[in-house]
Predicted model as a PDB file, atoms N, CA, C, CB and O in Angstrom, pLDDT in the B-factor column:
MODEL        1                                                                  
ATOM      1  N   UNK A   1       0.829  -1.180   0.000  1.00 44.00           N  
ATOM      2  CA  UNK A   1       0.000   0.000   0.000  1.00 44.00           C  
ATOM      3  C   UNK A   1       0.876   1.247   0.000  1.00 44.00           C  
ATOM      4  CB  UNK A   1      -0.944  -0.004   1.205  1.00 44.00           C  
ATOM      5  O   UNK A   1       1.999   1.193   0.502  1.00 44.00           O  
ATOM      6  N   UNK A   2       0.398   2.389  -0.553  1.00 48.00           N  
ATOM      7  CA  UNK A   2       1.371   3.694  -0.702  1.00 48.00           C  
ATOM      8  C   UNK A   2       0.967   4.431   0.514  1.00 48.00           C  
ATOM      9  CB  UNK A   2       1.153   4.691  -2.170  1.00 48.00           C  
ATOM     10  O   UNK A   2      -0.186   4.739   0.816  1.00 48.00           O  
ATOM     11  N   UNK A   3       2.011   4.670   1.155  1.00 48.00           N  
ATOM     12  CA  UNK A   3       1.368   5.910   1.874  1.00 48.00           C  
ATOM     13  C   UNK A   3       1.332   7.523   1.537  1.00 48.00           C  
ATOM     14  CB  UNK A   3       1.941   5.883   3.042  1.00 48.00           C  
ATOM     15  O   UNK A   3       2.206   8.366   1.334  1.00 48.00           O  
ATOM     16  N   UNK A   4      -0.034   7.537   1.577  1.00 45.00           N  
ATOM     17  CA  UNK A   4      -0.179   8.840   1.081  1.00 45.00           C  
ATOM     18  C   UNK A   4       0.201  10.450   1.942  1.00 45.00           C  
ATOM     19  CB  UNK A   4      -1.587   8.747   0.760  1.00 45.00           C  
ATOM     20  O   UNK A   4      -0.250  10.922   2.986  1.00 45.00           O  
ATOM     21  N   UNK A   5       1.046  10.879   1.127  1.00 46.00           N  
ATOM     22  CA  UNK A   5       1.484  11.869   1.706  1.00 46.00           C  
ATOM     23  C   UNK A   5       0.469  13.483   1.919  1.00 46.00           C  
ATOM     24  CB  UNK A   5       2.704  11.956   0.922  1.00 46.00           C  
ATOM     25  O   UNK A   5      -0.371  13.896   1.119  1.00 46.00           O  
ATOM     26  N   UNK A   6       0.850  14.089   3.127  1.00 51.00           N  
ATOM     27  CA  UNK A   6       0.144  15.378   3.000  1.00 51.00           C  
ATOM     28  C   UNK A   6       0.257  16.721   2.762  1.00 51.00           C  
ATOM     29  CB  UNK A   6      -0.240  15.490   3.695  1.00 51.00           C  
ATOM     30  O   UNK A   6       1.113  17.388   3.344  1.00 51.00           O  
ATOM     31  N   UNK A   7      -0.419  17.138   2.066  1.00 52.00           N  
ATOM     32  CA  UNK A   7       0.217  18.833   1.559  1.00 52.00           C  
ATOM     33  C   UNK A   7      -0.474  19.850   2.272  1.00 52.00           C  
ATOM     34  CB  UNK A   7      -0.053  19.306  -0.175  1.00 52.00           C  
ATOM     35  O   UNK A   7      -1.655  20.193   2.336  1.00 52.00           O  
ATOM     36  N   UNK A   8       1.041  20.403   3.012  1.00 49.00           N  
ATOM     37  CA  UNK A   8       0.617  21.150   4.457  1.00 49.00           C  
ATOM     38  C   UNK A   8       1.613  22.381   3.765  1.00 49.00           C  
ATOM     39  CB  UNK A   8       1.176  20.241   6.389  1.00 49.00           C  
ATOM     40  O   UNK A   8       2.456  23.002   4.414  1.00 49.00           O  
ATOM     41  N   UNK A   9       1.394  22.538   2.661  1.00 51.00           N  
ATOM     42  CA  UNK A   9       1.378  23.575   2.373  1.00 51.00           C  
ATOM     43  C   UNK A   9       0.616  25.295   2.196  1.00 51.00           C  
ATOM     44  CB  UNK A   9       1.599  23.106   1.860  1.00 51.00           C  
ATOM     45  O   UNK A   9      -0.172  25.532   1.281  1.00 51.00           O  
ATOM     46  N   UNK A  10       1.024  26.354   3.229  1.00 53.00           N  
ATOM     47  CA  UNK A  10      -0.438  27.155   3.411  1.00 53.00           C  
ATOM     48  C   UNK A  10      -0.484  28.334   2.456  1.00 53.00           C  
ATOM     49  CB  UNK A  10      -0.672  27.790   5.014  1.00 53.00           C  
ATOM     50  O   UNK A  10       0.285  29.237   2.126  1.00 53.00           O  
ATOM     51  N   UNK A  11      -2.036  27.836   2.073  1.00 57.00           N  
ATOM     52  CA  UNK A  11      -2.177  29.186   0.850  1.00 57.00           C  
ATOM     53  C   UNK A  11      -2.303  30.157   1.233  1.00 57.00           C  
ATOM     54  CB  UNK A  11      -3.182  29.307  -0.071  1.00 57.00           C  
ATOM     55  O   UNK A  11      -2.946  30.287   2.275  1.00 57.00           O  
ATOM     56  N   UNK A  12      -1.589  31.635   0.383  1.00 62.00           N  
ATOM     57  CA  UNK A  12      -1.938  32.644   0.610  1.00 62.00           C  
ATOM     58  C   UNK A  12      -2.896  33.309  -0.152  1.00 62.00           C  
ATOM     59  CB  UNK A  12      -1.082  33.139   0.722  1.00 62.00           C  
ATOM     60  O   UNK A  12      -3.251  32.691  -1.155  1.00 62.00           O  
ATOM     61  N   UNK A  13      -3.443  34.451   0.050  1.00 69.00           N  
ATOM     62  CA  UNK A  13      -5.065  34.454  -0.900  1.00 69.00           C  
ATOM     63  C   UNK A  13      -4.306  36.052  -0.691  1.00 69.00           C  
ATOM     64  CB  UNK A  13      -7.283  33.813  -0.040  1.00 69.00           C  
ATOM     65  O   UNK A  13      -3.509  36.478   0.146  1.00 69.00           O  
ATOM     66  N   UNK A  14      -5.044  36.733  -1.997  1.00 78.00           N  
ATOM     67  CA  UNK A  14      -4.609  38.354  -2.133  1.00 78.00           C  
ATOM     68  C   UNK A  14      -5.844  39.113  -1.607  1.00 78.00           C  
ATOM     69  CB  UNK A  14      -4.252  38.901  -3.853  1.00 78.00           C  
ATOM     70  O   UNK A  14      -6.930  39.382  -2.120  1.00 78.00           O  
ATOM     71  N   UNK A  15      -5.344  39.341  -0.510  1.00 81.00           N  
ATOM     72  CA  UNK A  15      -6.425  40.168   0.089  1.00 81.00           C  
ATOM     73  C   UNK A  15      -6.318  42.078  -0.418  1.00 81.00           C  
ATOM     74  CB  UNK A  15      -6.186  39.887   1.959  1.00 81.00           C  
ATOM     75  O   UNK A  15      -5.512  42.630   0.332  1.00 81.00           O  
ATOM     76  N   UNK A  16      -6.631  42.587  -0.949  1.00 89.00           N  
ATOM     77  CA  UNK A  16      -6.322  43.652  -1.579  1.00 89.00           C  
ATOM     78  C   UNK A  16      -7.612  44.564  -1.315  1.00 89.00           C  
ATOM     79  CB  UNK A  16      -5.946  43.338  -3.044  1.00 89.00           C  
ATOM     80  O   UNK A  16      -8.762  44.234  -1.605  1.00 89.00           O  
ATOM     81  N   UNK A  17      -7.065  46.259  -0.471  1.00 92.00           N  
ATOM     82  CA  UNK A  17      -8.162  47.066  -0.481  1.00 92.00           C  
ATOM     83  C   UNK A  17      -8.081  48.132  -1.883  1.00 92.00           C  
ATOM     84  CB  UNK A  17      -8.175  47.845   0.989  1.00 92.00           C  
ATOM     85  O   UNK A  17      -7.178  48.631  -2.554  1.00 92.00           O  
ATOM     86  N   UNK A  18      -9.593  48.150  -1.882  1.00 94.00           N  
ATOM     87  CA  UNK A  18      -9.421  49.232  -3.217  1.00 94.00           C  
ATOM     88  C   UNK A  18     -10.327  50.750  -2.798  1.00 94.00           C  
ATOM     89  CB  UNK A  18     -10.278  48.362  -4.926  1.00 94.00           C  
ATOM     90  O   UNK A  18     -10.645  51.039  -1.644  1.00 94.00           O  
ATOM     91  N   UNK A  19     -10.552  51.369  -3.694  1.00 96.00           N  
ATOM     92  CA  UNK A  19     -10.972  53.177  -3.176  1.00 96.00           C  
ATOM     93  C   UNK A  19     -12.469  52.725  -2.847  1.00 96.00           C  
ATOM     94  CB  UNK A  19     -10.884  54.820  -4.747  1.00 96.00           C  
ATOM     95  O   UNK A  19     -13.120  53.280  -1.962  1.00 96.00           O  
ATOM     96  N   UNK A  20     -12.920  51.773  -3.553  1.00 96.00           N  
ATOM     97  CA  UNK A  20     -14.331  51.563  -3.183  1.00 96.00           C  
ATOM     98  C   UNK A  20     -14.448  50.701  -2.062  1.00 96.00           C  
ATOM     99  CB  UNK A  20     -15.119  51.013  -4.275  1.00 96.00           C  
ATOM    100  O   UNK A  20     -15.506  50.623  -1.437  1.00 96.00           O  
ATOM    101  N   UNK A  21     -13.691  50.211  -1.837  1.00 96.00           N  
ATOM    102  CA  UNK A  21     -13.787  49.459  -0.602  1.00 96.00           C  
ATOM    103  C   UNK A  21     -13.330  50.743   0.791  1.00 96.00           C  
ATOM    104  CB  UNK A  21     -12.555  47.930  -0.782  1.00 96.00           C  
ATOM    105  O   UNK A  21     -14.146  50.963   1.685  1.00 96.00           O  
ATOM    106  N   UNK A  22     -12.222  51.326   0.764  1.00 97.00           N  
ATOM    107  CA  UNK A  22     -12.171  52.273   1.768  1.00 97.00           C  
ATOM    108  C   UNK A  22     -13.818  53.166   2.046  1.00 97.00           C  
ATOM    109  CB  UNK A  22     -10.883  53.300   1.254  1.00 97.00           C  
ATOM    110  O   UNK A  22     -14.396  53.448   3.096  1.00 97.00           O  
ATOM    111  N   UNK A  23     -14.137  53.381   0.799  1.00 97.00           N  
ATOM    112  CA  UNK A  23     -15.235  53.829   0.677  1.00 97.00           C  
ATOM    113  C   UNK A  23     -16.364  53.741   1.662  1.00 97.00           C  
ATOM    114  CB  UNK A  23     -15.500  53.422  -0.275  1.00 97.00           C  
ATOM    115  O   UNK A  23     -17.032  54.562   2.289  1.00 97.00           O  
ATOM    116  N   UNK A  24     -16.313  52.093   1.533  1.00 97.00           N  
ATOM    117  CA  UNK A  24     -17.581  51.652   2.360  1.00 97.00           C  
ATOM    118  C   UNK A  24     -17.143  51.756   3.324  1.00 97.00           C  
ATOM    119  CB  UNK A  24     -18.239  50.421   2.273  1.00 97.00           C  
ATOM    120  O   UNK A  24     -17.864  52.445   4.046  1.00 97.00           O  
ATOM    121  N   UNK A  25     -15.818  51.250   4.038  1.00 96.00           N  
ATOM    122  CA  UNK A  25     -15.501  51.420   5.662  1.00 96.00           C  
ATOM    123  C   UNK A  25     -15.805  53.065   6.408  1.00 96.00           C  
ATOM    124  CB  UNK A  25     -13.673  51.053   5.847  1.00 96.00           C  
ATOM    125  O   UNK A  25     -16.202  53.403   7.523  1.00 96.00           O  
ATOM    126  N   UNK A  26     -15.381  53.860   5.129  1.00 97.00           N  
ATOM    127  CA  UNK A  26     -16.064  54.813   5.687  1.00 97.00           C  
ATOM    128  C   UNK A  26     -17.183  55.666   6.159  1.00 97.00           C  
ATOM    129  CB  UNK A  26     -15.831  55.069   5.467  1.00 97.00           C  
ATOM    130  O   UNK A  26     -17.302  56.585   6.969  1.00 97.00           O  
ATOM    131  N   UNK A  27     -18.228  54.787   5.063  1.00 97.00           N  
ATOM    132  CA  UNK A  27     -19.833  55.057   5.361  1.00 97.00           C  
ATOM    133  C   UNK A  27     -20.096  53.461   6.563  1.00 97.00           C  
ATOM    134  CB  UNK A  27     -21.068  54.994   3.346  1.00 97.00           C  
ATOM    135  O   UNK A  27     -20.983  53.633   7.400  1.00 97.00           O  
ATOM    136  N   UNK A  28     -19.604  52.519   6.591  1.00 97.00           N  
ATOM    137  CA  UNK A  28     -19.840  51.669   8.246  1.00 97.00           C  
ATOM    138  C   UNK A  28     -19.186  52.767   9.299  1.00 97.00           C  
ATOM    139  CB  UNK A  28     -18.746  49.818   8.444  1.00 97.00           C  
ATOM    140  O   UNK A  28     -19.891  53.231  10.195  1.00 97.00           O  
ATOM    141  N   UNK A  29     -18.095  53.076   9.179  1.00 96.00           N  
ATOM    142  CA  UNK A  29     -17.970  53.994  10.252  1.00 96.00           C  
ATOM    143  C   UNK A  29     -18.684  55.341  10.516  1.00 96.00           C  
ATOM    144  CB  UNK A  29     -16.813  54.252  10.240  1.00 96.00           C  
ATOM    145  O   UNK A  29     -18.608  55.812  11.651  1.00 96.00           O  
ATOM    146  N   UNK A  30     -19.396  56.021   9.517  1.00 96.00           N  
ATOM    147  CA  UNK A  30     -20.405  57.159   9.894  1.00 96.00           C  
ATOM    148  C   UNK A  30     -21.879  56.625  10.368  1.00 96.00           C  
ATOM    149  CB  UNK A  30     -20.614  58.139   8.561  1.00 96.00           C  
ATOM    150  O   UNK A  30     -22.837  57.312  10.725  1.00 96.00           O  
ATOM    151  N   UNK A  31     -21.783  55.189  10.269  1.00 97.00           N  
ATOM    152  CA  UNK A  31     -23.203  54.912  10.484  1.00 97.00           C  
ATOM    153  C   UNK A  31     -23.588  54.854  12.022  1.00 97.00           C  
ATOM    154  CB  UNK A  31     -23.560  53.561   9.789  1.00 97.00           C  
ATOM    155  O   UNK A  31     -22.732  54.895  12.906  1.00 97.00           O  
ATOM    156  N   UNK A  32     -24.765  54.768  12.234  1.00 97.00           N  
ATOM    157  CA  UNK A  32     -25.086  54.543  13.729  1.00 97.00           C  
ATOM    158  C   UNK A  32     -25.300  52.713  14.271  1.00 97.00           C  
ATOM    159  CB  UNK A  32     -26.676  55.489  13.972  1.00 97.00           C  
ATOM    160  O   UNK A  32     -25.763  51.888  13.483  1.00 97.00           O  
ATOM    161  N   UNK A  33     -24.925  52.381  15.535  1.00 95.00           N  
ATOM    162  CA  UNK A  33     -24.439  50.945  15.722  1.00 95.00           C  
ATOM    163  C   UNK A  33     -25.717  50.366  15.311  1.00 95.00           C  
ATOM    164  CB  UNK A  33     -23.879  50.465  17.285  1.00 95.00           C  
ATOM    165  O   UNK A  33     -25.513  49.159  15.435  1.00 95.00           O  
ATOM    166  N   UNK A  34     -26.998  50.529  14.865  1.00 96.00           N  
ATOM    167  CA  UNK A  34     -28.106  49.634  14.687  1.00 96.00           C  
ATOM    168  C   UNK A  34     -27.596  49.736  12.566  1.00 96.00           C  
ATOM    169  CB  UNK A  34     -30.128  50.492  15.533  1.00 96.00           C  
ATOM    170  O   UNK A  34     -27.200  48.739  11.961  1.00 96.00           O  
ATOM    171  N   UNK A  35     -27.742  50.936  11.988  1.00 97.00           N  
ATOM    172  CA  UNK A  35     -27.178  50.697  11.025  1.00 97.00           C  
ATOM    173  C   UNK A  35     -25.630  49.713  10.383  1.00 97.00           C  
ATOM    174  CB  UNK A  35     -27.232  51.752  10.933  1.00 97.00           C  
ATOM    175  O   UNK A  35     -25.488  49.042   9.361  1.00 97.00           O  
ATOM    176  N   UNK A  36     -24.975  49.933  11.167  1.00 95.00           N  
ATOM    177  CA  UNK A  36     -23.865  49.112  11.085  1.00 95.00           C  
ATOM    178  C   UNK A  36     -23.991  47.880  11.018  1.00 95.00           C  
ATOM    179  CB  UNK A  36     -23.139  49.263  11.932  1.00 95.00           C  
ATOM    180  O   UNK A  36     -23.167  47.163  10.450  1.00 95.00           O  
ATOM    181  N   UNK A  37     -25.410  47.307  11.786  1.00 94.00           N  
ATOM    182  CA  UNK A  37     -25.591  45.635  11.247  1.00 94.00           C  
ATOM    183  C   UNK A  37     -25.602  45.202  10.406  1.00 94.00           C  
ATOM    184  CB  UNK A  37     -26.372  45.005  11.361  1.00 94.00           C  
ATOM    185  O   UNK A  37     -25.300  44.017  10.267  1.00 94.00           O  
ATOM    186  N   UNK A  38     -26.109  46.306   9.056  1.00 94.00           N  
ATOM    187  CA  UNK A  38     -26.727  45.845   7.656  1.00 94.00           C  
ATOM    188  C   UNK A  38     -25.377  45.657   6.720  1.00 94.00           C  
ATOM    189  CB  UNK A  38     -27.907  47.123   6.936  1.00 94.00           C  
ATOM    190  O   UNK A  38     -25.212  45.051   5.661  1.00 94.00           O  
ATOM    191  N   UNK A  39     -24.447  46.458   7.578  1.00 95.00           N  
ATOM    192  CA  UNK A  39     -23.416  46.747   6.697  1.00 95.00           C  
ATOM    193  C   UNK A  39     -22.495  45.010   6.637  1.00 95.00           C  
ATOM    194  CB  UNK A  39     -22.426  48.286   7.428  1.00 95.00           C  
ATOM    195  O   UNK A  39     -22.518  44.178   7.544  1.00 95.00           O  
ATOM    196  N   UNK A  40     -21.570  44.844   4.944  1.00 96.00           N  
ATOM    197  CA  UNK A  40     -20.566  43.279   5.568  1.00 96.00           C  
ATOM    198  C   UNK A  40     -20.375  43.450   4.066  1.00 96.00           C  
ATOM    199  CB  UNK A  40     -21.406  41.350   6.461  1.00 96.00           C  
ATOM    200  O   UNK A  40     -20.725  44.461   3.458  1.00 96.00           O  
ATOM    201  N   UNK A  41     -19.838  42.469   3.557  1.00 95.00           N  
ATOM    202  CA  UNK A  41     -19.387  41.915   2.157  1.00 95.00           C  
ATOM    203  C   UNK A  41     -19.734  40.260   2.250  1.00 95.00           C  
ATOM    204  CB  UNK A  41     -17.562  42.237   1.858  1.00 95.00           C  
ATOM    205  O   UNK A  41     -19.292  39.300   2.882  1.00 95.00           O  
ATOM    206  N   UNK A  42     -20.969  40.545   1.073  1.00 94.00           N  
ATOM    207  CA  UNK A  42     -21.284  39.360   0.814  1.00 94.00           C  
ATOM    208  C   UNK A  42     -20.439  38.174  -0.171  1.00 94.00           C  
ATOM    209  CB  UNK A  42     -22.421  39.637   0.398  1.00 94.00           C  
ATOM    210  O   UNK A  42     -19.487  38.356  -0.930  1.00 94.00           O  
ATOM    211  N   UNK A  43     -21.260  36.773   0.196  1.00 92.00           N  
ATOM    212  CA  UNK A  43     -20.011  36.055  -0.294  1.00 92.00           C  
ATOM    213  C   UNK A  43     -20.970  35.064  -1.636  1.00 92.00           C  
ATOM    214  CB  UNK A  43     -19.063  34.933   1.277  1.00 92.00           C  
ATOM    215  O   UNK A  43     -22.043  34.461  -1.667  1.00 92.00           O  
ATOM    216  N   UNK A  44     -19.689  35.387  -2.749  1.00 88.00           N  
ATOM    217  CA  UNK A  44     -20.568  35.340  -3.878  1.00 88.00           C  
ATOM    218  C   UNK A  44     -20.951  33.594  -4.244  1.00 88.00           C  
ATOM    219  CB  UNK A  44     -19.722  36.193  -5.206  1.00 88.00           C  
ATOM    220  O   UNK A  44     -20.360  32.572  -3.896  1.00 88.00           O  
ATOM    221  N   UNK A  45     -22.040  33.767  -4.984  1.00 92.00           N  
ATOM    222  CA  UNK A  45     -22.754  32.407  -5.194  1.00 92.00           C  
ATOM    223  C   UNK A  45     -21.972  31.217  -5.701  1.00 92.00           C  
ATOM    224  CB  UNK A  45     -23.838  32.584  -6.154  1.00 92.00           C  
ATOM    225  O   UNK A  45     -22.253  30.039  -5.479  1.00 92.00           O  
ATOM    226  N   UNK A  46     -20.963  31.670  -6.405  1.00 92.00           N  
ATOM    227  CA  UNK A  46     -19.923  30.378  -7.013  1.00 92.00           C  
ATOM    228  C   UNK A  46     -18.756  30.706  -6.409  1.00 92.00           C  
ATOM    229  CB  UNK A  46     -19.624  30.247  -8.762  1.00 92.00           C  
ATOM    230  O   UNK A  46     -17.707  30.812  -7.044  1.00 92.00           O  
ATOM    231  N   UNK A  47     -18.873  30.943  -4.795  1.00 91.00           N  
ATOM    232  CA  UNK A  47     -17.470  31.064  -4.036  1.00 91.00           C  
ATOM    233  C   UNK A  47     -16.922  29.830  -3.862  1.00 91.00           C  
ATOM    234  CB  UNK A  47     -17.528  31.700  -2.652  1.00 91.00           C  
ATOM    235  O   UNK A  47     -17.635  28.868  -3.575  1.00 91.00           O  
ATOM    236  N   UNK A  48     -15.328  29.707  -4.049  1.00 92.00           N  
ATOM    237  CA  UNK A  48     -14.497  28.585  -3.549  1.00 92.00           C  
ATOM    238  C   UNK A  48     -13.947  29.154  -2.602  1.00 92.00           C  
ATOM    239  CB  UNK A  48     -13.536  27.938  -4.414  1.00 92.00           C  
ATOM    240  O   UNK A  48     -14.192  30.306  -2.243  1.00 92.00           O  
ATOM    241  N   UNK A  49     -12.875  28.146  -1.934  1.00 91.00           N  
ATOM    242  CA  UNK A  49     -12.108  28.604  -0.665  1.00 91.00           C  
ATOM    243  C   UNK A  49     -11.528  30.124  -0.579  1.00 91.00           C  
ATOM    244  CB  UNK A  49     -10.885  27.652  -0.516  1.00 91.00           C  
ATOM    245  O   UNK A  49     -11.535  30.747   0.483  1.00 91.00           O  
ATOM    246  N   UNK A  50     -11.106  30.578  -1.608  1.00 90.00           N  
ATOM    247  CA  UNK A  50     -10.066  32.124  -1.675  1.00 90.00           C  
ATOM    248  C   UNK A  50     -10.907  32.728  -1.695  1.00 90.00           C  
ATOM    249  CB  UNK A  50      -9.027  32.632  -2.826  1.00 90.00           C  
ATOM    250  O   UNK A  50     -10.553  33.875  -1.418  1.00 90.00           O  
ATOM    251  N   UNK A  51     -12.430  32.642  -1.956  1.00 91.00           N  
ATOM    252  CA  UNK A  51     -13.518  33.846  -2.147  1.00 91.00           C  
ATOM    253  C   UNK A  51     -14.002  33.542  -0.713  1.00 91.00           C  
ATOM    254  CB  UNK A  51     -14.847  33.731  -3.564  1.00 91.00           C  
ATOM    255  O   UNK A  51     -14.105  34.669  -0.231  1.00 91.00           O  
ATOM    256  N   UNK A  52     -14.310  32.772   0.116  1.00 93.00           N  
ATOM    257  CA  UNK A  52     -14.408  32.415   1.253  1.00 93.00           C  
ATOM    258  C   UNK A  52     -13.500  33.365   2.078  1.00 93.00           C  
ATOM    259  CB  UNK A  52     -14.154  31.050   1.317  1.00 93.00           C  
ATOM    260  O   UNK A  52     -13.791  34.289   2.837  1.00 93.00           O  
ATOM    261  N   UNK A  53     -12.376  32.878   1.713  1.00 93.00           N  
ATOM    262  CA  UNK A  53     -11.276  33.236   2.826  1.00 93.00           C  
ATOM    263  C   UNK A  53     -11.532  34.716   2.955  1.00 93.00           C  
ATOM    264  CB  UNK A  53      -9.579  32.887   2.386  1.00 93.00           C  
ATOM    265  O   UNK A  53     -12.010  35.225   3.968  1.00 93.00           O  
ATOM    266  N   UNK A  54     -11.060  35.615   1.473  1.00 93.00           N  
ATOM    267  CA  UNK A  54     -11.105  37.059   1.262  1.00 93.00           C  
ATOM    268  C   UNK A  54     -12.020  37.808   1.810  1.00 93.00           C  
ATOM    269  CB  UNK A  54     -11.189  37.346   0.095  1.00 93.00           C  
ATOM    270  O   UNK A  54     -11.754  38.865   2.382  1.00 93.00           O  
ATOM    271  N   UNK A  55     -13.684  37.125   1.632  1.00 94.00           N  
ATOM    272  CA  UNK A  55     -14.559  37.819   1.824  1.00 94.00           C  
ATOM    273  C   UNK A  55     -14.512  38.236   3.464  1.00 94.00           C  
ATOM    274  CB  UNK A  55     -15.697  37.146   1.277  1.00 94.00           C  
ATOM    275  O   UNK A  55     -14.577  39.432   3.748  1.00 94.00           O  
ATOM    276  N   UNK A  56     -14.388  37.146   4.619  1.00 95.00           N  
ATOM    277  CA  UNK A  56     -13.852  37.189   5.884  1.00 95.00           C  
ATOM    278  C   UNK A  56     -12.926  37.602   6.145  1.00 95.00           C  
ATOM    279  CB  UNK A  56     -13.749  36.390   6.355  1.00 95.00           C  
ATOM    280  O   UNK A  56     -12.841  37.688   7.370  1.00 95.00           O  
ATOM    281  N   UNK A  57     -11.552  38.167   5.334  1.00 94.00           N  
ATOM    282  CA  UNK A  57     -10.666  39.384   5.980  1.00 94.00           C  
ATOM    283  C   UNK A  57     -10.984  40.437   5.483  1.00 94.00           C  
ATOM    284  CB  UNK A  57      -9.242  39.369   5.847  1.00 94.00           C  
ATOM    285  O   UNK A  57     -10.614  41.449   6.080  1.00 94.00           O  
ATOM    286  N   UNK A  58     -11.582  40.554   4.533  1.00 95.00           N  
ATOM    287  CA  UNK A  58     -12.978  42.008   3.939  1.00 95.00           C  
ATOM    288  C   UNK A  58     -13.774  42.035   5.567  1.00 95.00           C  
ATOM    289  CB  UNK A  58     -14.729  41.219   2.067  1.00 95.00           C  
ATOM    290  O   UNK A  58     -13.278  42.802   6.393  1.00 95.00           O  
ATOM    291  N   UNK A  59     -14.618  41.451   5.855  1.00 96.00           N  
ATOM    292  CA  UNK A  59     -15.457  41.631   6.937  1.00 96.00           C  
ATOM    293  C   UNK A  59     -14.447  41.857   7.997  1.00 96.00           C  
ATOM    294  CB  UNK A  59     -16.449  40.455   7.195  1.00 96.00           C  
ATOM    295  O   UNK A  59     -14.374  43.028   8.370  1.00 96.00           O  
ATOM    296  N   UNK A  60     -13.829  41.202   8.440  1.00 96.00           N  
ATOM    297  CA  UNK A  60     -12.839  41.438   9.498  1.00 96.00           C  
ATOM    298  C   UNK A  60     -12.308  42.963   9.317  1.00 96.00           C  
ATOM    299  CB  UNK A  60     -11.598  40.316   9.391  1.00 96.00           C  
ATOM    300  O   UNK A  60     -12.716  43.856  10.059  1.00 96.00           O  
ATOM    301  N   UNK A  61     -11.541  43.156   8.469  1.00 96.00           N  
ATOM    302  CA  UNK A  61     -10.539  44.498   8.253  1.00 96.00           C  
ATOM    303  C   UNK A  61     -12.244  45.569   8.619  1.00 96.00           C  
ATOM    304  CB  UNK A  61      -9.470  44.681   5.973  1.00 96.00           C  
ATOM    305  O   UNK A  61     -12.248  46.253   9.642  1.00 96.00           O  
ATOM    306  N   UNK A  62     -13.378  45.569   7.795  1.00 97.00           N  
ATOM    307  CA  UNK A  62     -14.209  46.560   7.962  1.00 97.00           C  
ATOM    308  C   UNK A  62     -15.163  46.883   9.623  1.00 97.00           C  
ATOM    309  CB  UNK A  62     -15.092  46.238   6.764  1.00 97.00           C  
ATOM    310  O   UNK A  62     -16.138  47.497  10.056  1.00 97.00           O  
ATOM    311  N   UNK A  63     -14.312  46.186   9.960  1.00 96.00           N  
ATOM    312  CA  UNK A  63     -14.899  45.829  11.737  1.00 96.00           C  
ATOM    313  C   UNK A  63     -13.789  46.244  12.475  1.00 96.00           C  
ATOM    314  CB  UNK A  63     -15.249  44.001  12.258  1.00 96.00           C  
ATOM    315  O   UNK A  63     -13.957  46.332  13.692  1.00 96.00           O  
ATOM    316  N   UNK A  64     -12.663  46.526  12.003  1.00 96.00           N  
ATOM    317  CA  UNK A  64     -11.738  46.132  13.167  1.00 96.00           C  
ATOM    318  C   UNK A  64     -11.405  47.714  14.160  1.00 96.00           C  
ATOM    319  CB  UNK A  64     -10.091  45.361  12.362  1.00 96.00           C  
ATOM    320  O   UNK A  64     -10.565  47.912  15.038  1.00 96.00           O  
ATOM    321  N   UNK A  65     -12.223  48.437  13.698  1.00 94.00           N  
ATOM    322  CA  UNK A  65     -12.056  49.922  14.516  1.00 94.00           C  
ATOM    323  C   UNK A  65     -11.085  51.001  13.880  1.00 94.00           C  
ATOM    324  CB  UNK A  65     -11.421  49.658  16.060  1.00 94.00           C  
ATOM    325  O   UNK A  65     -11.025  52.203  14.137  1.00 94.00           O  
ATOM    326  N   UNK A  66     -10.472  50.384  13.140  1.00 95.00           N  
ATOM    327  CA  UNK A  66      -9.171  51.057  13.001  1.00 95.00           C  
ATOM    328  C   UNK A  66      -9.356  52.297  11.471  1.00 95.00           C  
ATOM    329  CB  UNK A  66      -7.833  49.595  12.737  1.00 95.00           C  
ATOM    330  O   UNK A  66      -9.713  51.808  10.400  1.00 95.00           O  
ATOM    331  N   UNK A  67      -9.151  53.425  11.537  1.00 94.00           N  
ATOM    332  CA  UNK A  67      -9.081  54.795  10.730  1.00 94.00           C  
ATOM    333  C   UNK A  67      -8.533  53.565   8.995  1.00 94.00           C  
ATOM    334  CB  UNK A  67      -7.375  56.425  11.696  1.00 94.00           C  
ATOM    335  O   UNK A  67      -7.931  52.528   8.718  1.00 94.00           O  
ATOM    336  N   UNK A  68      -9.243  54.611   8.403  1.00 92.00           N  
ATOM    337  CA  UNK A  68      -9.806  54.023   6.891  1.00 92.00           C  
ATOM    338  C   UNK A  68      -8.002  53.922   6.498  1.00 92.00           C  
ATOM    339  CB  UNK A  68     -11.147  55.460   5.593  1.00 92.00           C  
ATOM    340  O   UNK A  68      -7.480  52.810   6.578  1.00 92.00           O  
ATOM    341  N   UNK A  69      -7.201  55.050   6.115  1.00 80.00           N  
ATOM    342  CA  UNK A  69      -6.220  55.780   6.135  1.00 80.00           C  
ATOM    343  C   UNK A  69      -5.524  55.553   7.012  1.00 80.00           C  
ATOM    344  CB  UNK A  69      -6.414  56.811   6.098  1.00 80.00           C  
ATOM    345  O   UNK A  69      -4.492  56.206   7.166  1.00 80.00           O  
TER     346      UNK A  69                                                      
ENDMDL                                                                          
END                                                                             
């Protein structure tokens, strides 16, 4: 029997902000905390793992408190 080996190799995914994306962090941050619920980046219908991953450090980074700039 072969033993099968494992690939523990870890992907990196391009997490990249753009002007429209600062954009929105900046209208979640003018909003008021009941508005701010509505706010996130949705995750698209034929997502694989990297659209997965991205979309959750999109949500993360737009949560994290921190000045757009």
């Amino acid at each position: 029997m072969a033993k099968k080996e494992e690939n523990n190799i870890e992907k990196s995914y391009e997490f990249v902000i753009y002007e429209g994306d600062k954009k929105f962090k900046r209208m979640y941050q003018a909003a008021s905390p009941k508005e701010r619920k509505k706010f996130g980046y949705d995750v698209p219908n034929d997502a694989d793992d990297a659209d997965l991953e991205i979309t959750r450090l999109k949500n993360e980074w737009l949560r994290d408190g921190k000045p757009v700039d």
